[in-house]
Each structure stands twice: as C-alpha cells, then as structure tokens.
Chimera marker file (.cmm) of the C-alpha trace (Angstrom):
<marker_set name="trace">
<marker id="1" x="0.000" y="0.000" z="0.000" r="1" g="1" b="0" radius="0.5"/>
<marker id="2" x="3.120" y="2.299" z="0.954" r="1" g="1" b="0" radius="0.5"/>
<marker id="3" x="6.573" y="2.217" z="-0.541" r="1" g="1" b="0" radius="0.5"/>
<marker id="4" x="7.534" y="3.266" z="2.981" r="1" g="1" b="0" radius="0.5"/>
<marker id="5" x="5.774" y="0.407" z="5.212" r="1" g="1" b="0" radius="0.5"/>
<marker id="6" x="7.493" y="-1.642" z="7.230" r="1" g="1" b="0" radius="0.5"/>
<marker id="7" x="5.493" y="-4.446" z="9.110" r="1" g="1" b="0" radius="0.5"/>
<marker id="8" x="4.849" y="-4.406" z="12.974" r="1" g="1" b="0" radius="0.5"/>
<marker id="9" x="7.298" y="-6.132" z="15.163" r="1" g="1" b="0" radius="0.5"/>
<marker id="10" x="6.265" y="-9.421" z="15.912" r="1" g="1" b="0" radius="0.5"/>
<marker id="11" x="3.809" y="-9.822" z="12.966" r="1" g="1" b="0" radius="0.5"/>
<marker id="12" x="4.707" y="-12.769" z="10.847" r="1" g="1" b="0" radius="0.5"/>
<marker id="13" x="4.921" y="-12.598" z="6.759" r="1" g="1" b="0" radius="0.5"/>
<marker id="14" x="1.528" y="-14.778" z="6.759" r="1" g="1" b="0" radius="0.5"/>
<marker id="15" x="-0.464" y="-12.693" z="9.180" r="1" g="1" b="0" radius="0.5"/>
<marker id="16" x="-2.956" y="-10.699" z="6.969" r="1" g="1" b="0" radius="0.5"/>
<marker id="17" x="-3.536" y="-7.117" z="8.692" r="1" g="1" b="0" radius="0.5"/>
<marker id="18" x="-6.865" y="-6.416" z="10.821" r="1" g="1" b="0" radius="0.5"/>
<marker id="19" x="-8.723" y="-3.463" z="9.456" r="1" g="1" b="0" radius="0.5"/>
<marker id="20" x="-7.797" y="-1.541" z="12.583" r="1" g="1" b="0" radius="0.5"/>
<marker id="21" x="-4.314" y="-1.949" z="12.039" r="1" g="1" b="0" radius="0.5"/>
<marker id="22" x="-4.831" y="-0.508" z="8.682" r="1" g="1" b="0" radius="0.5"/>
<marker id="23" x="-6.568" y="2.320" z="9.862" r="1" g="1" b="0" radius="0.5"/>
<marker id="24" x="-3.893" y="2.928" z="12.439" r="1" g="1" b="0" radius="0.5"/>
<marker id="25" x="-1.046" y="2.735" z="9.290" r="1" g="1" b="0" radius="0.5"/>
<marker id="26" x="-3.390" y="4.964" z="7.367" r="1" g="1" b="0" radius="0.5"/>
<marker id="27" x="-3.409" y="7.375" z="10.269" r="1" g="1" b="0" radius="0.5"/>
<marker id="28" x="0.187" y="7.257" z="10.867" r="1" g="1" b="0" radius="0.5"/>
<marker id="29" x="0.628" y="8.516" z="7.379" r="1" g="1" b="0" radius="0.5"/>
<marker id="30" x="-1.927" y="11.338" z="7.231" r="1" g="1" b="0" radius="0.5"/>
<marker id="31" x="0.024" y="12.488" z="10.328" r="1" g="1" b="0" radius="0.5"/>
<marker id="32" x="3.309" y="12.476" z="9.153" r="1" g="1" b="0" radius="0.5"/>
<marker id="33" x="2.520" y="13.860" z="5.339" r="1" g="1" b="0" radius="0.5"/>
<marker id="34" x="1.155" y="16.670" z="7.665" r="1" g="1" b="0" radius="0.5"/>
<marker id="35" x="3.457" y="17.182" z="10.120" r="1" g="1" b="0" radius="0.5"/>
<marker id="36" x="6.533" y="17.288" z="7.010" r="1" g="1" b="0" radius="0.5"/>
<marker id="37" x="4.071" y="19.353" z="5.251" r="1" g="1" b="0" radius="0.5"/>
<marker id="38" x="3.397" y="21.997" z="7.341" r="1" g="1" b="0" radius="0.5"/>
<marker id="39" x="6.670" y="21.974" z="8.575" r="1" g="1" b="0" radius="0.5"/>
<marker id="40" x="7.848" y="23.239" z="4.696" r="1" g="1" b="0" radius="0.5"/>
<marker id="41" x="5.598" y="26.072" z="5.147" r="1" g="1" b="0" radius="0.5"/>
<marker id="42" x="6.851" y="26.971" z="8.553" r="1" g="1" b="0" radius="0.5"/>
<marker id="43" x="10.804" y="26.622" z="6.648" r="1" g="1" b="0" radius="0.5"/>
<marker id="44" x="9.032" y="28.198" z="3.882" r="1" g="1" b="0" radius="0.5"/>
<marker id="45" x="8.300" y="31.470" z="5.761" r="1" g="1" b="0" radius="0.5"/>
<marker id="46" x="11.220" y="31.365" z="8.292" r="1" g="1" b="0" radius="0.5"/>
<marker id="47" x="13.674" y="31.629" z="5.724" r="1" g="1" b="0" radius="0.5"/>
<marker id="48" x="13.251" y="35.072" z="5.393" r="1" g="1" b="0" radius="0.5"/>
<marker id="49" x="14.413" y="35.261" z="9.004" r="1" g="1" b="0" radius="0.5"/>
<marker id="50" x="17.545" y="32.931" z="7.949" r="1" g="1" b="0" radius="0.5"/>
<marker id="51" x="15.720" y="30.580" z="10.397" r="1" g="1" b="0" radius="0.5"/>
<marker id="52" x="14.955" y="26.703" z="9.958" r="1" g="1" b="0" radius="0.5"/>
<marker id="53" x="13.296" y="24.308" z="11.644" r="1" g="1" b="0" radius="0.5"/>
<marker id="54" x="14.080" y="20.485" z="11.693" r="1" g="1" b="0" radius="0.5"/>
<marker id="55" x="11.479" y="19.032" z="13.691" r="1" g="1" b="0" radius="0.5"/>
<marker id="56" x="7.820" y="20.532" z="14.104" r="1" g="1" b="0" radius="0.5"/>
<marker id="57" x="7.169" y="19.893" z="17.190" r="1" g="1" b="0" radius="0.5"/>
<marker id="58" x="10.598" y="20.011" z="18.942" r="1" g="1" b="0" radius="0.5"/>
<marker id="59" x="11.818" y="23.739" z="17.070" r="1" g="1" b="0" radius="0.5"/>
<marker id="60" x="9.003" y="25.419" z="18.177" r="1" g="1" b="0" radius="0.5"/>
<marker id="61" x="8.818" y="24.223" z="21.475" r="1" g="1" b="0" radius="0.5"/>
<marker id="62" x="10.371" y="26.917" z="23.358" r="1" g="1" b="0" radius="0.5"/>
<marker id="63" x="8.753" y="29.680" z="21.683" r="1" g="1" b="0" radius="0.5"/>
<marker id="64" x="11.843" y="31.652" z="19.941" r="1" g="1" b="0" radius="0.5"/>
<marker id="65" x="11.113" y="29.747" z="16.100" r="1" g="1" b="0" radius="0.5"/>
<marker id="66" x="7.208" y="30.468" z="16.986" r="1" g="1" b="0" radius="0.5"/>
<marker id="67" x="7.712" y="34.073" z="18.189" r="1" g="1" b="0" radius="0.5"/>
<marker id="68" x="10.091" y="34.467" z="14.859" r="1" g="1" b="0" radius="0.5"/>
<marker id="69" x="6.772" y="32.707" z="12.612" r="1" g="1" b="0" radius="0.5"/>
<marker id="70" x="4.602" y="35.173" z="14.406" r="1" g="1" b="0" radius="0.5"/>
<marker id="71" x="6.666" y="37.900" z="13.496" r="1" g="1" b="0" radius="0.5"/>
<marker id="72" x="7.032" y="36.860" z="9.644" r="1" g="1" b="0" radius="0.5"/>
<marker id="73" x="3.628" y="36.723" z="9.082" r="1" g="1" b="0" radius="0.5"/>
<marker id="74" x="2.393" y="39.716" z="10.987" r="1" g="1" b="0" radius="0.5"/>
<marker id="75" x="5.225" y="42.275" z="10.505" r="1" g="1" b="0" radius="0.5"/>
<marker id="76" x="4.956" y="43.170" z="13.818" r="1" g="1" b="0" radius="0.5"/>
<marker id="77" x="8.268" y="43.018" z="16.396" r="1" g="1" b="0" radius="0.5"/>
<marker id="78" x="6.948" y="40.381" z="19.721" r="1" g="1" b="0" radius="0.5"/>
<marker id="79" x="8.563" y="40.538" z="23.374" r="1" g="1" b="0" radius="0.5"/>
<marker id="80" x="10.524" y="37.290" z="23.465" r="1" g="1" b="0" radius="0.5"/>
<marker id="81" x="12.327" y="35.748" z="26.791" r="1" g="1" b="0" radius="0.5"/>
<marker id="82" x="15.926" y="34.999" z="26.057" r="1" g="1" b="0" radius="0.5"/>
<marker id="83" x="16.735" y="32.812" z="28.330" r="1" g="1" b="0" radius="0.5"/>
<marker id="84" x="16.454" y="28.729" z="28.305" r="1" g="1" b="0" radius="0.5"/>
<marker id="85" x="14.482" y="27.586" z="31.404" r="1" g="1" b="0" radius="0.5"/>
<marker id="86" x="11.445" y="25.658" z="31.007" r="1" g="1" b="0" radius="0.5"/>
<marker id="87" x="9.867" y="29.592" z="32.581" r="1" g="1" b="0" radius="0.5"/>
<marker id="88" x="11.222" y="31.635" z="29.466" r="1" g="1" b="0" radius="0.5"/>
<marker id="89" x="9.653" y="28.424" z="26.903" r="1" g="1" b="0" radius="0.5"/>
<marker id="90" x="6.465" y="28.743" z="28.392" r="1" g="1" b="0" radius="0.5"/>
<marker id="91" x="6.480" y="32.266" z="28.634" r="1" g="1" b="0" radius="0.5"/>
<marker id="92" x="7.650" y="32.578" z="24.989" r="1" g="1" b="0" radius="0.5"/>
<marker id="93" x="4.644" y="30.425" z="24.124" r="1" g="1" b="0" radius="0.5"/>
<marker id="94" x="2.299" y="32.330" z="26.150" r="1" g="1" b="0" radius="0.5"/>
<marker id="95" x="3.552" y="35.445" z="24.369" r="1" g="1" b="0" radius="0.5"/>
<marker id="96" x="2.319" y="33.733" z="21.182" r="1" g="1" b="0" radius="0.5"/>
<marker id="97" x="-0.866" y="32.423" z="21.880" r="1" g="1" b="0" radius="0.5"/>
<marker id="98" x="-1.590" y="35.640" z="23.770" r="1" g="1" b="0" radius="0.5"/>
<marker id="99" x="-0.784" y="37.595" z="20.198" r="1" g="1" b="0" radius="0.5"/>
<marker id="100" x="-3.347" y="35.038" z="18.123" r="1" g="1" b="0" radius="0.5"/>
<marker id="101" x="-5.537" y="35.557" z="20.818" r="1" g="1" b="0" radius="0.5"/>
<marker id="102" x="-5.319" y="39.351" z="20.461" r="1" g="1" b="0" radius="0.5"/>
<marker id="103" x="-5.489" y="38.819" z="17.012" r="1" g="1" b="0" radius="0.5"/>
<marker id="104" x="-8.562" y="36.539" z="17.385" r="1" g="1" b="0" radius="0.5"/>
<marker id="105" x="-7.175" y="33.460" z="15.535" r="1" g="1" b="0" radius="0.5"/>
<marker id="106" x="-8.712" y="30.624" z="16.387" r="1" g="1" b="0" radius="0.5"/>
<marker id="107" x="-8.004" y="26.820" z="16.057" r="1" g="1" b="0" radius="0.5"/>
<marker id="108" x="-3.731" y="27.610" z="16.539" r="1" g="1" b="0" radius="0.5"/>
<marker id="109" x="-4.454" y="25.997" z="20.129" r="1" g="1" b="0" radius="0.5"/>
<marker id="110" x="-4.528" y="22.053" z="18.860" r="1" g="1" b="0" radius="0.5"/>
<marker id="111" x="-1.380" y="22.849" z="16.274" r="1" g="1" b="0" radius="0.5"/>
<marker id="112" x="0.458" y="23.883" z="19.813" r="1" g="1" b="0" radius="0.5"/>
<marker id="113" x="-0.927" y="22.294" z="22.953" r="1" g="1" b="0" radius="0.5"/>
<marker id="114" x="1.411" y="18.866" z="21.981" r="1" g="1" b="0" radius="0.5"/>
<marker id="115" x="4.535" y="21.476" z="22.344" r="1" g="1" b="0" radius="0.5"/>
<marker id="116" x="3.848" y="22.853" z="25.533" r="1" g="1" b="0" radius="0.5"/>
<link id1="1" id2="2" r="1" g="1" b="0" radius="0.2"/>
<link id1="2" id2="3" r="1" g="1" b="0" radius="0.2"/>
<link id1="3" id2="4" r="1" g="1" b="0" radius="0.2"/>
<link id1="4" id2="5" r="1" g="1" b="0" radius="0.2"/>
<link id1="5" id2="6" r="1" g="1" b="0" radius="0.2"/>
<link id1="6" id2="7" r="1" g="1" b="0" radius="0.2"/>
<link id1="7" id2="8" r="1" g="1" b="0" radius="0.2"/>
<link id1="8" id2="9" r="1" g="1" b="0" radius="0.2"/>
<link id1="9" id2="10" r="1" g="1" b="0" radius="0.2"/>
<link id1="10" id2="11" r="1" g="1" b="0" radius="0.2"/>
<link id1="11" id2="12" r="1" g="1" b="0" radius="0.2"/>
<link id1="12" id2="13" r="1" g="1" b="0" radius="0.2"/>
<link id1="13" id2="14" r="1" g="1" b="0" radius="0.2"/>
<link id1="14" id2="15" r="1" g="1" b="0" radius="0.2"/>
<link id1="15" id2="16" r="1" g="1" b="0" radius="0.2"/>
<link id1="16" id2="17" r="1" g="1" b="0" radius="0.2"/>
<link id1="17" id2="18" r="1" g="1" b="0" radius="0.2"/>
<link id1="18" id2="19" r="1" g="1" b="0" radius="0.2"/>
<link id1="19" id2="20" r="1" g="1" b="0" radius="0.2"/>
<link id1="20" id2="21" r="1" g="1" b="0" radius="0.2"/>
<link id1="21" id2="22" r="1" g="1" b="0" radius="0.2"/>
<link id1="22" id2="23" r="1" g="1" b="0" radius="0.2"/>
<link id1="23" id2="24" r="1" g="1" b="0" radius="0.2"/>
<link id1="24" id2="25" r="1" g="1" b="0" radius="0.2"/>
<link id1="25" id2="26" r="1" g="1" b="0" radius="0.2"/>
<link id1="26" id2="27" r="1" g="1" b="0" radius="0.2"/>
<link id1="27" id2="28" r="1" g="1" b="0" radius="0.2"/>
<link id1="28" id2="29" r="1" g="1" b="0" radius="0.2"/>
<link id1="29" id2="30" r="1" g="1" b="0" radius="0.2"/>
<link id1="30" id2="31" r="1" g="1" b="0" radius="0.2"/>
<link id1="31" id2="32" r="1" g="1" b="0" radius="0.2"/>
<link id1="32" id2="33" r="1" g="1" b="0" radius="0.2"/>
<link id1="33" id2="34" r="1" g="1" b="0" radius="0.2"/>
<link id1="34" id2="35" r="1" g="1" b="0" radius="0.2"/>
<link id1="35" id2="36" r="1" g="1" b="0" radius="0.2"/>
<link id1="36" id2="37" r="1" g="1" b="0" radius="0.2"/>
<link id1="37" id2="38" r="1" g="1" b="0" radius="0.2"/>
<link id1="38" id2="39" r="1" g="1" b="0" radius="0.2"/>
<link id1="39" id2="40" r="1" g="1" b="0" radius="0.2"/>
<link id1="40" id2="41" r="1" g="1" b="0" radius="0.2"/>
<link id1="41" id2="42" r="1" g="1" b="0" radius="0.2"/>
<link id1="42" id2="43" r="1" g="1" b="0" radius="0.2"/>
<link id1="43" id2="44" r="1" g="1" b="0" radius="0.2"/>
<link id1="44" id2="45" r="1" g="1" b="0" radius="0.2"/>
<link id1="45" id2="46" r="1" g="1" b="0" radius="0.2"/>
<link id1="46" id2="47" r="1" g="1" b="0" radius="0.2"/>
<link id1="47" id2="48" r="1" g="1" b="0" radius="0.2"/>
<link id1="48" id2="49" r="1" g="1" b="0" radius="0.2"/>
<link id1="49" id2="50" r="1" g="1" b="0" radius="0.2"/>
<link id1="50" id2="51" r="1" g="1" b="0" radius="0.2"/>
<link id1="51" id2="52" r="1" g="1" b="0" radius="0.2"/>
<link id1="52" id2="53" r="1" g="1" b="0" radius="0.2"/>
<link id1="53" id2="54" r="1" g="1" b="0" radius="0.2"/>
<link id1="54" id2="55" r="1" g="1" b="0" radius="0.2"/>
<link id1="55" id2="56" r="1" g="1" b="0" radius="0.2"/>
<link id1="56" id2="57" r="1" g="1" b="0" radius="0.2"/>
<link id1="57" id2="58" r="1" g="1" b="0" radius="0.2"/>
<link id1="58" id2="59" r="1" g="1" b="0" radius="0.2"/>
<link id1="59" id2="60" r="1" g="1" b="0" radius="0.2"/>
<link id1="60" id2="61" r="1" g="1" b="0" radius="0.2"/>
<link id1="61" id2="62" r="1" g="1" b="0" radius="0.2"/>
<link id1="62" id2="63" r="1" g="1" b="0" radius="0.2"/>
<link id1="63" id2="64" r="1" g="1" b="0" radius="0.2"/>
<link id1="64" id2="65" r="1" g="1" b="0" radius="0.2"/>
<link id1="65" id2="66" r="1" g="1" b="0" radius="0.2"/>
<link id1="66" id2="67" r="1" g="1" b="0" radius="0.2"/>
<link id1="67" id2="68" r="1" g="1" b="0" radius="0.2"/>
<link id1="68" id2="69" r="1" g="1" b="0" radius="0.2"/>
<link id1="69" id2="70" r="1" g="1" b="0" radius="0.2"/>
<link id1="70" id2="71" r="1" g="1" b="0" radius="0.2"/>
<link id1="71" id2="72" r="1" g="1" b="0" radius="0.2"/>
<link id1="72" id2="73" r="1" g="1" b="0" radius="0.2"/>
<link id1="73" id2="74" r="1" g="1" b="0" radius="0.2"/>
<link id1="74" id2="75" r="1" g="1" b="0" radius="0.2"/>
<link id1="75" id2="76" r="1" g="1" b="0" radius="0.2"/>
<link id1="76" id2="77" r="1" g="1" b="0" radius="0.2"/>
<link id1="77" id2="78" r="1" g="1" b="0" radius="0.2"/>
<link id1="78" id2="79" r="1" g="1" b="0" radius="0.2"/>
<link id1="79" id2="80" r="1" g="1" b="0" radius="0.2"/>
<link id1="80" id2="81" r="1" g="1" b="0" radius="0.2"/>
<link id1="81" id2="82" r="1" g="1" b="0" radius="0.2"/>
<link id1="82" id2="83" r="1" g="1" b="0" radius="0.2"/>
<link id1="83" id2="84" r="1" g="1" b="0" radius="0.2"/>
<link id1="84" id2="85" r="1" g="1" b="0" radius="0.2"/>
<link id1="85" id2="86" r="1" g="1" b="0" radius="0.2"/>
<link id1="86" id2="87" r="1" g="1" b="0" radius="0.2"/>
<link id1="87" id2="88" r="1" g="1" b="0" radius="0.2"/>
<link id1="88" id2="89" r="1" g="1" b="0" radius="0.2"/>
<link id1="89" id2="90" r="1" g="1" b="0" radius="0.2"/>
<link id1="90" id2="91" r="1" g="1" b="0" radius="0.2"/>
<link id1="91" id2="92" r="1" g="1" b="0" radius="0.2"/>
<link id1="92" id2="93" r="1" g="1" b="0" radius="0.2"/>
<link id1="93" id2="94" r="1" g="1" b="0" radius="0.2"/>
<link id1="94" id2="95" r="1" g="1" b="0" radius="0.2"/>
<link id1="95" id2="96" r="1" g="1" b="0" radius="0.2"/>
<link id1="96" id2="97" r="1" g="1" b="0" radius="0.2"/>
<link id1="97" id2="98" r="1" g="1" b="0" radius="0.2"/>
<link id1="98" id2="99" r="1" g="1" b="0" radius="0.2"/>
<link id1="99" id2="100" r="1" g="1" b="0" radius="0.2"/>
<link id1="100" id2="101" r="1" g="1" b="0" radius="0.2"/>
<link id1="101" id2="102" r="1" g="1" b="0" radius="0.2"/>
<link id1="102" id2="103" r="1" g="1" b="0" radius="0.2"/>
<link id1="103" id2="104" r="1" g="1" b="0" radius="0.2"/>
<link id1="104" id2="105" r="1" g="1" b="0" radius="0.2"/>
<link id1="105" id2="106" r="1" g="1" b="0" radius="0.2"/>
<link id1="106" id2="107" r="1" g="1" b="0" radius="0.2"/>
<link id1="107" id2="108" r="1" g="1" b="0" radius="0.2"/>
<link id1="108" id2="109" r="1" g="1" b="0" radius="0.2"/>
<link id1="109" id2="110" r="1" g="1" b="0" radius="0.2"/>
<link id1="110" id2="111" r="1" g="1" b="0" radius="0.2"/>
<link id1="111" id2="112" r="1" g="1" b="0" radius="0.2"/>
<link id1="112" id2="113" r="1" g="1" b="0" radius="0.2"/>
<link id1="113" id2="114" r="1" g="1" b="0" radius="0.2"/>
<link id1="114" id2="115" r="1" g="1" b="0" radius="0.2"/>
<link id1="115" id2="116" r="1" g="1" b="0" radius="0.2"/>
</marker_set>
C-alpha cells in the first residue's frame, strides 16, 4: 500500500492485517505527510528570518522559532524571553498564543498544545 511500510514487530509474513491496524497505518501517514508538510511552510516562511526548523514539534517548542513565525507573518516586532528555562519556553509560548488571541485566531491551540 506504501513504498515506505514496514510491518509491525512481531507480525509474521503470513499474518494478513486487521482493518484496525490498517486504519492505524493509514493514520500514521496522514500524520506524518502533515506534520513534514506543514513543517515546509513553517521553513518556507522562516527563511526570510535565515531561520529553519528540523522538527515541528521540537523547534518550536520553546517559543523563539514560533515568536520568529509570528513575526514573519504579521510584521509586527513580539517581546521574546531569552533565556532557556522551562519559565522563558512557556512564557515565549504564552507570548504567542496571547498575540493570536489578540489577534482573534482561532483553532492555533490544537497545532500547539502537543509542544507545551
């Protein structure tokens, strides 16, 4: 079904797949075709920063690459905390949400509530 798919651990060659392991792989892919995805446009936008980011979930994690996304798209400078303690990350990211929030963009929660 995928070039990519690699059976289970512990599933033998003759074991046909259950329909909710299929969903599962199906899942799996939707996921990561998103995550990569979205992660192009992030790359896409932070370039003009002379940012990158790697890994979705782990670059934005402690605000700065957010903060930097926010600034990109708005044109408008945020506060940012410069230092590396779990406080400054979740203050960064509170400085962000509390900017869509001002801004009234909705739905951003569920793209960053797995980082925090």
């Amino acid at each position: 079904l995928f070039p990519s798919f690699q059976k289970p651990v512990g599933v033998s060659a003759w074991e046909p797949l259950t329909k909710g392991c299929l969903c599962l792989l199906l899942t799996d892919e939707r996921d990561r075709v998103q995550k990569k995805t979205f992660t192009k446009w992030v790359n896409k936008h932070l370039m003009k920063v002379r940012k990158h980011i790697n890994d979705l979930y782990e670059d934005l994690r402690d605000g700065h690459n957010l903060i930097s996304l926010l600034e990109v798209l708005s044109g408008v400078k945020l506060p940012r905390e410069k230092g590396r303690m779990r406080f400054h990350r979740l203050q960064n990211v509170q400085i962000a949400l509390d900017f869509l929030k001002q801004r009234q963009v909705r739905g951003f929660w569920e793209l960053v509530s797995p980082l925090v």
